[in-house]
Backbone as ProteinMPNN parsed JSONL, in Angstrom:
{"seq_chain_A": "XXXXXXXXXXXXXXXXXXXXXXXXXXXXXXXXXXXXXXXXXXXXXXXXXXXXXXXXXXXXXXXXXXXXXXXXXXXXXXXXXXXXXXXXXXXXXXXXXXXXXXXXXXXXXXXXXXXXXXXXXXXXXXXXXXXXXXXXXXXXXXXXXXXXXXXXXXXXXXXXX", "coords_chain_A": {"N_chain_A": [[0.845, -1.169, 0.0], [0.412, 2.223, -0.781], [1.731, 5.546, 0.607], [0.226, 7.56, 2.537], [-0.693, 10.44, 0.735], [-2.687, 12.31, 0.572], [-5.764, 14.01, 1.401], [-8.365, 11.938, 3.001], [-11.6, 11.157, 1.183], [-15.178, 11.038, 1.659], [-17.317, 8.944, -0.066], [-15.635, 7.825, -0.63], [-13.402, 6.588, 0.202], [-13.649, 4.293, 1.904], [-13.437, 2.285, 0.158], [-10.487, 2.203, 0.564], [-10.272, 1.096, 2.855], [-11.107, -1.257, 2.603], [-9.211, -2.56, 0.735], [-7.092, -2.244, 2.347], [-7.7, -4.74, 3.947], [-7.911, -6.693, 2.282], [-4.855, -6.792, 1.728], [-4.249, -7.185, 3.887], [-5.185, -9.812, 4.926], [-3.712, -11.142, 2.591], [-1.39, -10.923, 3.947], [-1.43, -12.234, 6.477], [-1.915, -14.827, 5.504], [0.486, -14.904, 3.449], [2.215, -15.342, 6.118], [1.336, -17.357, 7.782], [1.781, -19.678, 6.299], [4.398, -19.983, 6.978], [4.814, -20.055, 9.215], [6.67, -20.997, 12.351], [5.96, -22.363, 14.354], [3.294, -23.17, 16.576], [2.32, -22.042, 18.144], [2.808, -19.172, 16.946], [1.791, -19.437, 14.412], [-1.157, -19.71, 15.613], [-1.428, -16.877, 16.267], [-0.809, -15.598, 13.697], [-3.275, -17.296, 12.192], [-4.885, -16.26, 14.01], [-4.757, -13.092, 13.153], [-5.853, -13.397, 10.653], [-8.517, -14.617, 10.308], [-9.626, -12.371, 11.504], [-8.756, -9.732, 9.446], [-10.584, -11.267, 7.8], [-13.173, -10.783, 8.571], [-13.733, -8.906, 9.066], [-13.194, -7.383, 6.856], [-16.193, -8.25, 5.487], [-18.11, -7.093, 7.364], [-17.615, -4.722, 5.826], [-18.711, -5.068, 3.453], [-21.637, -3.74, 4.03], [-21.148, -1.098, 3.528], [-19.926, -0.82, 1.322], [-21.842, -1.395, -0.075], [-24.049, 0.119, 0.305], [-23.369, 2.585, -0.14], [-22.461, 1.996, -3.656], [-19.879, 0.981, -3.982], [-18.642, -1.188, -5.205], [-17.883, -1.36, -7.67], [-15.36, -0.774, -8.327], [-13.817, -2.169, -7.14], [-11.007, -4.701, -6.064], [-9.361, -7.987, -5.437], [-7.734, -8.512, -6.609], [-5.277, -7.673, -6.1], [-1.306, -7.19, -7.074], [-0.217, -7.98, -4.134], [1.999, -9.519, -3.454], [5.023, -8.328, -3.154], [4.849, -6.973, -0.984], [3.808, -8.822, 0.929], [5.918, -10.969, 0.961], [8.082, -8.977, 1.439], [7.645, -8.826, 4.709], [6.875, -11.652, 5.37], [10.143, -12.267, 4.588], [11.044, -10.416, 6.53], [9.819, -11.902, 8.855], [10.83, -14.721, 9.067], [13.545, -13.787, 9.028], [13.618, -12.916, 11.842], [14.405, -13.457, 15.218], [12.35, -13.888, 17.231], [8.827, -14.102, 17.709], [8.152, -11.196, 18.829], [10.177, -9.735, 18.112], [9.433, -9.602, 15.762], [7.296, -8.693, 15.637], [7.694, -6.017, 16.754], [8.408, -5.226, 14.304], [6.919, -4.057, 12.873], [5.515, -1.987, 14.064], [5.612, 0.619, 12.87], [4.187, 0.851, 10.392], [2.037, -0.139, 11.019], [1.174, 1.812, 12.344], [1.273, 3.611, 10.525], [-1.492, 3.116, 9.436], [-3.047, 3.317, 11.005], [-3.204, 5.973, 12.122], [-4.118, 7.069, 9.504], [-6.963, 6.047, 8.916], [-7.94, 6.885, 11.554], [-8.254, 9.796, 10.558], [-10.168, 9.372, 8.668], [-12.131, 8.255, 10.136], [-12.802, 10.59, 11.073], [-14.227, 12.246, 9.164], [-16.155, 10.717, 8.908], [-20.074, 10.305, 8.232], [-22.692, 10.105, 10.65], [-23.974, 7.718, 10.951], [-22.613, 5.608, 9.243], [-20.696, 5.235, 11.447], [-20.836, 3.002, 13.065], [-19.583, 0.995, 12.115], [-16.925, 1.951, 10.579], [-15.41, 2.855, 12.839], [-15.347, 0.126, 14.339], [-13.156, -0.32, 12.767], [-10.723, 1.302, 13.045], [-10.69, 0.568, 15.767], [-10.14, -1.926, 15.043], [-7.464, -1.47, 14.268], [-6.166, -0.395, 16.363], [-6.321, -2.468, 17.767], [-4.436, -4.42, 16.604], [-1.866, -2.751, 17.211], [-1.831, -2.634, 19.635], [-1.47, -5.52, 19.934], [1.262, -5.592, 18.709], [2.595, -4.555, 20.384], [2.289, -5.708, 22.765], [2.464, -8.411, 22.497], [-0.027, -9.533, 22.966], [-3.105, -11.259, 22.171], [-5.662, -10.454, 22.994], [-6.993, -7.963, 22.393], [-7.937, -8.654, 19.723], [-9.172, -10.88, 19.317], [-11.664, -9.553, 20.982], [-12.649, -8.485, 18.993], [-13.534, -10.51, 17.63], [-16.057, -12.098, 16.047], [-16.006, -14.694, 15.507], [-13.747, -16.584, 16.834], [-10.634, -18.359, 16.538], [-10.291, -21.924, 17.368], [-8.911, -22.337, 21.289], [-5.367, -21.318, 22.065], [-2.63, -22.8, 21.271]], "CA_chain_A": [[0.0, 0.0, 0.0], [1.029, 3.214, -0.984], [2.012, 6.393, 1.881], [-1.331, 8.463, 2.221], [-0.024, 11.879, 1.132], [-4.208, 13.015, -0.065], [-6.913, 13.795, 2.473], [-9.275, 11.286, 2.408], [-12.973, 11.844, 0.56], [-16.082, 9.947, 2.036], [-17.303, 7.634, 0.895], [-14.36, 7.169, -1.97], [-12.482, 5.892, 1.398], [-14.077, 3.061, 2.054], [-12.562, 1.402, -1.231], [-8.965, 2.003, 1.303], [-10.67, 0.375, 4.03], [-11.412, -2.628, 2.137], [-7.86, -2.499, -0.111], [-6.117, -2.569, 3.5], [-8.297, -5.56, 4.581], [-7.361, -7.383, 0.845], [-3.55, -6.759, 1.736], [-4.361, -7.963, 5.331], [-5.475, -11.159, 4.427], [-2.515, -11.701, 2.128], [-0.268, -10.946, 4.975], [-1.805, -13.551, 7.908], [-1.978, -15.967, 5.085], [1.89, -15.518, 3.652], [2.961, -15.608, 7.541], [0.443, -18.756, 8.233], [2.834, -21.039, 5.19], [5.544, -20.312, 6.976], [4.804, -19.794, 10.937], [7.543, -21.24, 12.877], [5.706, -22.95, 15.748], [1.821, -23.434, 16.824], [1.552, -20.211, 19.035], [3.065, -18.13, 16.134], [0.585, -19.637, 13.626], [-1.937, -18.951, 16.035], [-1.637, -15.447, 16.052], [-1.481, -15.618, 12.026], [-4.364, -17.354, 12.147], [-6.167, -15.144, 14.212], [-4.637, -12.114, 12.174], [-6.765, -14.221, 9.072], [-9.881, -14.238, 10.845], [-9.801, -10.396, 11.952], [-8.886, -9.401, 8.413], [-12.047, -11.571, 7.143], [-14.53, -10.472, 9.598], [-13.817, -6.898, 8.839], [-13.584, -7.102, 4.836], [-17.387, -8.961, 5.211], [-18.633, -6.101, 7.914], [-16.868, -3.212, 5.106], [-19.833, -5.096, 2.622], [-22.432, -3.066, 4.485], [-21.138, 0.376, 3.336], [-19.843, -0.666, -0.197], [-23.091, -1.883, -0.688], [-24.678, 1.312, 0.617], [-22.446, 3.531, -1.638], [-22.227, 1.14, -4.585], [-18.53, 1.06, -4.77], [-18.513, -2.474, -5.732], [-17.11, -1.684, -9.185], [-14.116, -0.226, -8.36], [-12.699, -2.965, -5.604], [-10.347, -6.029, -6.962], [-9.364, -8.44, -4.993], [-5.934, -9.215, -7.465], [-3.806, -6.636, -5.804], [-0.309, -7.579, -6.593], [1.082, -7.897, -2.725], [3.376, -10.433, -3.442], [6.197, -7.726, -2.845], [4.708, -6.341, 0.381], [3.664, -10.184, 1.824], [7.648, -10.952, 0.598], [9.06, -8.341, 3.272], [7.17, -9.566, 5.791], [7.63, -12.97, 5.33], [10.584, -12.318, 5.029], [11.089, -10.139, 7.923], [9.521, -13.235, 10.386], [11.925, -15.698, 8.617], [14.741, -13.265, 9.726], [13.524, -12.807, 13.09], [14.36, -13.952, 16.008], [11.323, -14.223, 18.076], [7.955, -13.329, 16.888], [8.382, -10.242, 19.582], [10.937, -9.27, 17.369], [8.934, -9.272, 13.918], [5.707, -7.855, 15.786], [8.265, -4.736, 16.417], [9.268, -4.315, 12.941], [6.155, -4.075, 12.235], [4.884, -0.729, 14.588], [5.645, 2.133, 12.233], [3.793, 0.379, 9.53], [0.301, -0.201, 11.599], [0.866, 3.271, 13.186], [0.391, 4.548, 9.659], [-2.697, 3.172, 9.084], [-4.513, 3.86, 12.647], [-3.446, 7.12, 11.593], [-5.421, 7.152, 8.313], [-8.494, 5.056, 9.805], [-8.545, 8.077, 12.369], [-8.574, 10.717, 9.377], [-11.392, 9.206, 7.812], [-13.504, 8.587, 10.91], [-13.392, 12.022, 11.876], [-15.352, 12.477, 7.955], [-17.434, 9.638, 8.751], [-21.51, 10.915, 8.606], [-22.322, 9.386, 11.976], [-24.878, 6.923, 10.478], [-21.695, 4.757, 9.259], [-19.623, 5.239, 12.741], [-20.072, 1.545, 13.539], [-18.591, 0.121, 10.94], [-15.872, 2.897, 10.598], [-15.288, 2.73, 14.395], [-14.471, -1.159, 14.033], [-12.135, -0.175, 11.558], [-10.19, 2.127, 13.856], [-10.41, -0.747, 17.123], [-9.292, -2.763, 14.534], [-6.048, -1.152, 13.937], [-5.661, -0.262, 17.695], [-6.401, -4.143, 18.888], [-2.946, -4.765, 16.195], [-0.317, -1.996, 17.635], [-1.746, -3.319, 21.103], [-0.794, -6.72, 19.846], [2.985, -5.008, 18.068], [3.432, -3.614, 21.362], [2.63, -6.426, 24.023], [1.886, -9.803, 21.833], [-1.501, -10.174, 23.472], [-4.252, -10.932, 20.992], [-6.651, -9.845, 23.654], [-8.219, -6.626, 21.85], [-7.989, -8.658, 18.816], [-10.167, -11.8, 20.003], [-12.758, -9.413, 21.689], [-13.648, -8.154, 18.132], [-13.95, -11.175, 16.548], [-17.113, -13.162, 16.088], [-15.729, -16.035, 15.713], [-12.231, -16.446, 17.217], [-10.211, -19.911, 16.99], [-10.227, -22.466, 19.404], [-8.04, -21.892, 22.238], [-4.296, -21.2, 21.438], [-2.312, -23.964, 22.112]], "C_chain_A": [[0.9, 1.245, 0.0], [0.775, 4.105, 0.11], [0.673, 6.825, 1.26], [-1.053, 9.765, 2.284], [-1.708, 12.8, 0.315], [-4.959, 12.749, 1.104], [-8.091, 12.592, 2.103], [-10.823, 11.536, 1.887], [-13.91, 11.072, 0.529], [-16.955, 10.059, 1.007], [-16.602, 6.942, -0.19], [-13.676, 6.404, -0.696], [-12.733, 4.929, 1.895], [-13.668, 1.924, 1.15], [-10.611, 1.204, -0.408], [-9.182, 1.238, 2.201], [-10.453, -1.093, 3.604], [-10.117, -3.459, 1.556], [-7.087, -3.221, 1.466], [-6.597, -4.128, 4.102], [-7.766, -6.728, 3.324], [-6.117, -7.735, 1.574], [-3.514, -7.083, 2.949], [-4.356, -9.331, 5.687], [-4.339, -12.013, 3.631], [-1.122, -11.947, 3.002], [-0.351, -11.986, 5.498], [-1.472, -14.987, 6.491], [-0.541, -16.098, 4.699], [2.45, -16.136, 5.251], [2.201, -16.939, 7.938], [1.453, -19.716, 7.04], [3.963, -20.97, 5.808], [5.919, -19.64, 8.861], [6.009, -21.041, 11.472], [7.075, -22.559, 14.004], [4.033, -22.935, 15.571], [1.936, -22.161, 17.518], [2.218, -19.384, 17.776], [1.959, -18.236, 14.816], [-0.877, -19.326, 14.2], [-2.12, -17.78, 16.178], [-1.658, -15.646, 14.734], [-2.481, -15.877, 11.756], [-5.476, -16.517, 12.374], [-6.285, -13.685, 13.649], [-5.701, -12.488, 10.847], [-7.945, -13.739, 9.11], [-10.081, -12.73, 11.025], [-10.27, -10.048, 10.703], [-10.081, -9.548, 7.882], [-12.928, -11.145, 7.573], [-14.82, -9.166, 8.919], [-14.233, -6.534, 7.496], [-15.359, -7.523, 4.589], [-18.093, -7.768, 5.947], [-18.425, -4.383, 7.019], [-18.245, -3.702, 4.147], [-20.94, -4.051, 2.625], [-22.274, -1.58, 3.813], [-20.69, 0.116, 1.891], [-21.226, -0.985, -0.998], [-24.177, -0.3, -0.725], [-24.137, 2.684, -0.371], [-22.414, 2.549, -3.009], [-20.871, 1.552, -5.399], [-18.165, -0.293, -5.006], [-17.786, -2.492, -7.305], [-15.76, -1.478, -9.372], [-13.052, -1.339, -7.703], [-12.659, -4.079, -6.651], [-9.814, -6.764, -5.289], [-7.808, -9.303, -5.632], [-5.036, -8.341, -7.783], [-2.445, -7.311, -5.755], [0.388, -7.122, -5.266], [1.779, -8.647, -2.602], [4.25, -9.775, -3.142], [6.214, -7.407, -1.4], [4.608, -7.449, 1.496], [5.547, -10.429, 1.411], [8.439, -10.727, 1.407], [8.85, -8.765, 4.143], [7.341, -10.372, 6.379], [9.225, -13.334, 5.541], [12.029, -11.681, 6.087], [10.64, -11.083, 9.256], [10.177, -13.777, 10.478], [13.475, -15.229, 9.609], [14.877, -13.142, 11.026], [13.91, -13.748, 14.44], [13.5, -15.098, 17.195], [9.955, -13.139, 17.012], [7.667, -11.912, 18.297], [9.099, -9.144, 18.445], [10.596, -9.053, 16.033], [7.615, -8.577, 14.144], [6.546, -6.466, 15.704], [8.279, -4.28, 15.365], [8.01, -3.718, 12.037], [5.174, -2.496, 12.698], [4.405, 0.233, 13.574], [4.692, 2.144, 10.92], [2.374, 0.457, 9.666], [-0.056, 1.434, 12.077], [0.14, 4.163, 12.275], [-1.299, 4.688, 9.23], [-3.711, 3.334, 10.414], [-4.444, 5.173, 12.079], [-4.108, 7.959, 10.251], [-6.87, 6.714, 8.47], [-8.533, 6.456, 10.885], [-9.02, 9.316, 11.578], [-9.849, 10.476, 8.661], [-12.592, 8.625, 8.76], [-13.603, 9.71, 11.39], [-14.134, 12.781, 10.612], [-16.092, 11.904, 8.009], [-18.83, 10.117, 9.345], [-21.906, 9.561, 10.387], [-23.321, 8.275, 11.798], [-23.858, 5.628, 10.028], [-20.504, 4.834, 10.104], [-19.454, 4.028, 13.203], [-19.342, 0.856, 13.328], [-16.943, 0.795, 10.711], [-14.899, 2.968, 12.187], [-14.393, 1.139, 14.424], [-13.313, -1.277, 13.613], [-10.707, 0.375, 12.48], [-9.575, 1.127, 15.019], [-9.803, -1.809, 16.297], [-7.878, -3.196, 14.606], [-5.048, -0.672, 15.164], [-5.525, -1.522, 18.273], [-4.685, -4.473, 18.04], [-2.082, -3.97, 16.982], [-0.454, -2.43, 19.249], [-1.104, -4.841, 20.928], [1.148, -6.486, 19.718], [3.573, -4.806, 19.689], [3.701, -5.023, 22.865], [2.244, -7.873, 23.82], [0.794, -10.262, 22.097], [-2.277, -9.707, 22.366], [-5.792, -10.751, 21.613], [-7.716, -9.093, 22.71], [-8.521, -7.058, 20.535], [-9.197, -10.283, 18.925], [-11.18, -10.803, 20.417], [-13.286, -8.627, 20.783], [-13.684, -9.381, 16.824], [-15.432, -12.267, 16.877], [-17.288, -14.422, 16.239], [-14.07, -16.434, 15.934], [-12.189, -18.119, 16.808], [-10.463, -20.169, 17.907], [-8.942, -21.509, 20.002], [-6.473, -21.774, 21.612], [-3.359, -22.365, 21.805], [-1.211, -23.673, 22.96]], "O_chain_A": [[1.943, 1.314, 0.649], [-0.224, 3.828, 0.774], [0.168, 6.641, 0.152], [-1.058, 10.395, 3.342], [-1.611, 13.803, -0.392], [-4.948, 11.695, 1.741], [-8.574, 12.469, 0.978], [-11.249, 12.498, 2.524], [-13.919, 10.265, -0.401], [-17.515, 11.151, 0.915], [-16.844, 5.809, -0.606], [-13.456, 5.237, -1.02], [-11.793, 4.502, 2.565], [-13.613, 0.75, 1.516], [-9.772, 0.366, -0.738], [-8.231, 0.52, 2.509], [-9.747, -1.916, 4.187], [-9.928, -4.655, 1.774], [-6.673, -4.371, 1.61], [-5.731, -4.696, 4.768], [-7.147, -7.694, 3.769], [-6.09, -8.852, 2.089], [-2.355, -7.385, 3.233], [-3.677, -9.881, 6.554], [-4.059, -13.188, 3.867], [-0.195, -12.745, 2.86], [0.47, -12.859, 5.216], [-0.798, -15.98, 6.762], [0.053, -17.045, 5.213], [2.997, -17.228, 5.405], [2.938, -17.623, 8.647], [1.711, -20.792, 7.581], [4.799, -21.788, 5.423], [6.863, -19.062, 9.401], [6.074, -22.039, 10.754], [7.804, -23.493, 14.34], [3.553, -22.696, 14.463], [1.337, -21.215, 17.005], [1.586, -18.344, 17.965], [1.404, -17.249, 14.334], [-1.72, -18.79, 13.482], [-3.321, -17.517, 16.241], [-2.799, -15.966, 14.398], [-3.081, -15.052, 11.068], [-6.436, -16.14, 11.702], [-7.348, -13.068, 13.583], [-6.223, -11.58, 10.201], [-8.463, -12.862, 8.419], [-10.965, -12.149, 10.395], [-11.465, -9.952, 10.426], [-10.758, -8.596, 7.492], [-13.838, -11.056, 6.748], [-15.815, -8.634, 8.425], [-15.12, -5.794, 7.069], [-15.852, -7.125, 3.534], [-18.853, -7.214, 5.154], [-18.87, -3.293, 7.377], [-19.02, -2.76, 3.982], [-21.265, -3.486, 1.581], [-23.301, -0.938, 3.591], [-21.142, 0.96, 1.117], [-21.515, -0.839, -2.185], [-24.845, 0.129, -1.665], [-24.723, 3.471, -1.114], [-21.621, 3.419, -3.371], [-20.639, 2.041, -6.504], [-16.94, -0.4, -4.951], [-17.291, -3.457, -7.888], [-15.088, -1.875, -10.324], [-11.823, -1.329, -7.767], [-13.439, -4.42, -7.54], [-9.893, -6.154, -4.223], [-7.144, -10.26, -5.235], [-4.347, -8.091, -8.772], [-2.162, -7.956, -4.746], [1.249, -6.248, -5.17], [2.412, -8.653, -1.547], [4.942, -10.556, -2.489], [7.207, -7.494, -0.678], [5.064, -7.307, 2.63], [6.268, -9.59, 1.952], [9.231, -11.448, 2.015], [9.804, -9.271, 4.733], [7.776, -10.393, 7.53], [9.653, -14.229, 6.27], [13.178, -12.054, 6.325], [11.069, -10.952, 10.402], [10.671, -13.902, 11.598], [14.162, -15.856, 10.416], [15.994, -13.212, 11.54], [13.511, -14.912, 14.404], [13.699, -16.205, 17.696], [9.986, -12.199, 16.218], [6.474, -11.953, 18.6], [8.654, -8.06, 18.068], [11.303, -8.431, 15.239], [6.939, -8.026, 13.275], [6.269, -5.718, 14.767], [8.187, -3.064, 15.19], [8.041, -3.146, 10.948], [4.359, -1.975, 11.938], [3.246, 0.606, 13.39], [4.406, 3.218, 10.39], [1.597, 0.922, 8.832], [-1.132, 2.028, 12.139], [-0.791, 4.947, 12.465], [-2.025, 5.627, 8.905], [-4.934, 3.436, 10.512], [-5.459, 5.624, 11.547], [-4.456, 9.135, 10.138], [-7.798, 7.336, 7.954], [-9.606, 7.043, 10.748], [-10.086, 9.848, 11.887], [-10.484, 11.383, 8.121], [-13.75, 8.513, 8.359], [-14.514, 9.934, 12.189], [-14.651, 13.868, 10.871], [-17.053, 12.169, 7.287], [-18.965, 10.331, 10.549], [-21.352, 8.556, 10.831], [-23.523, 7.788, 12.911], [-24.254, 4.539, 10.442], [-19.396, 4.556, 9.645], [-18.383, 3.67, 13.693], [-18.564, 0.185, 14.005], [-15.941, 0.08, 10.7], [-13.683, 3.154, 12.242], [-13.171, 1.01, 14.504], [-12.499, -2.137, 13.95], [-9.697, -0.329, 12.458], [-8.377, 0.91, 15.202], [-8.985, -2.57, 16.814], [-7.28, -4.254, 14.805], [-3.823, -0.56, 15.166], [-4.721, -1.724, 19.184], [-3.752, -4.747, 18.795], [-1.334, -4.712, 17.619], [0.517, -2.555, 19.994], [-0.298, -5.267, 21.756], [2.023, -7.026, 20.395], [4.747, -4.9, 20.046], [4.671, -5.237, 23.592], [1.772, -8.535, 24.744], [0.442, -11.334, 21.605], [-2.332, -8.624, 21.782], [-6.836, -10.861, 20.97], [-8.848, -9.445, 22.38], [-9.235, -6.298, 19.881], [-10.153, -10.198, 18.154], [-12.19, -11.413, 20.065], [-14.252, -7.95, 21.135], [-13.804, -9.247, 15.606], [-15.613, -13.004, 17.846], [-18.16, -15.108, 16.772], [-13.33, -16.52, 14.954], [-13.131, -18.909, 16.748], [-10.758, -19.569, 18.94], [-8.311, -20.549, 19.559], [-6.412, -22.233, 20.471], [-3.556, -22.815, 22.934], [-0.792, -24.526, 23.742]]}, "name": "protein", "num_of_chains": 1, "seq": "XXXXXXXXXXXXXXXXXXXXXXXXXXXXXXXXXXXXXXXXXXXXXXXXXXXXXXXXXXXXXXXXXXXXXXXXXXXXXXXXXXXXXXXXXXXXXXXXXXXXXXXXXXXXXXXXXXXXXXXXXXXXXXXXXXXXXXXXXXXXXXXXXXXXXXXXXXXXXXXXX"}
């Protein structure tokens, strides 16, 4: 995903919401082929699930705007899943690859905050999610607990092992 150097313009922004949730999904799933251990795949996993929940709850407002024509789903992120991958590979501990990963999530809470403070307050739930979304990850970056990230999912995995 490209830096966000344009204000965002509701309800064209909801097509970023969804894009980030695309390239979300590609992430948990490169890092799930090549998790290290069962508790590190479990967090990938549950990174999977998040992603999906959210891209299926973003339906609601593309449907409501009918930006359905514009969204793909065959974003080359092979380059961006790549680093990632292999940034975990390189890592040490997955402590050590949630870090590398801060400055990266920071950007996008900080765009997800930009575009709920445009959001008509009729789509604040959904937009709101979006936001706790990206706060339940840098709470994960910061202290590996998938706490805030389990207590917005609908359907979490079993237990972790």
């Amino acid at each position: 995903m490209a830096a966000f150097d344009f204000p965002p313009v509701y309800p064209d922004c909801i097509n970023e919401f969804y894009s980030t949730e695309v390239a979300g999904e590609a992430w948990a799933l490169g890092l799930l082929k090549v998790a290290k251990n069962d508790i590190d795949r479990y967090h990938f996993g549950t990174f999977l699930q998040l992603e999906t929940e959210n891209k299926a709850h973003l339906g609601l407002l593309l449907y409501k705007y009918n930006l359905y024509a514009s969204l793909s789903e065959d974003e080359n992120l092979n380059e961006e899943v790549d680093k990632s991958v292999d940034q975990y590979q390189d890592s040490d501990s997955l402590r050590e690859f949630a870090s590398s990963q801060e400055e990266f999530i920071e950007k996008y809470l900080d765009r997800f905050q930009e575009i709920q403070k445009i959001t008509p307050e009729e789509d604040l739930e959904i937009v709101d999610r979006m936001v706790k979304h990206e706060e339940a990850i840098l709470y994960w970056v910061e202290t590996l607990s998938l706490e805030k990230i389990i207590d917005l999912l609908a359907n979490p995995l079993p237990e972790q092992p």
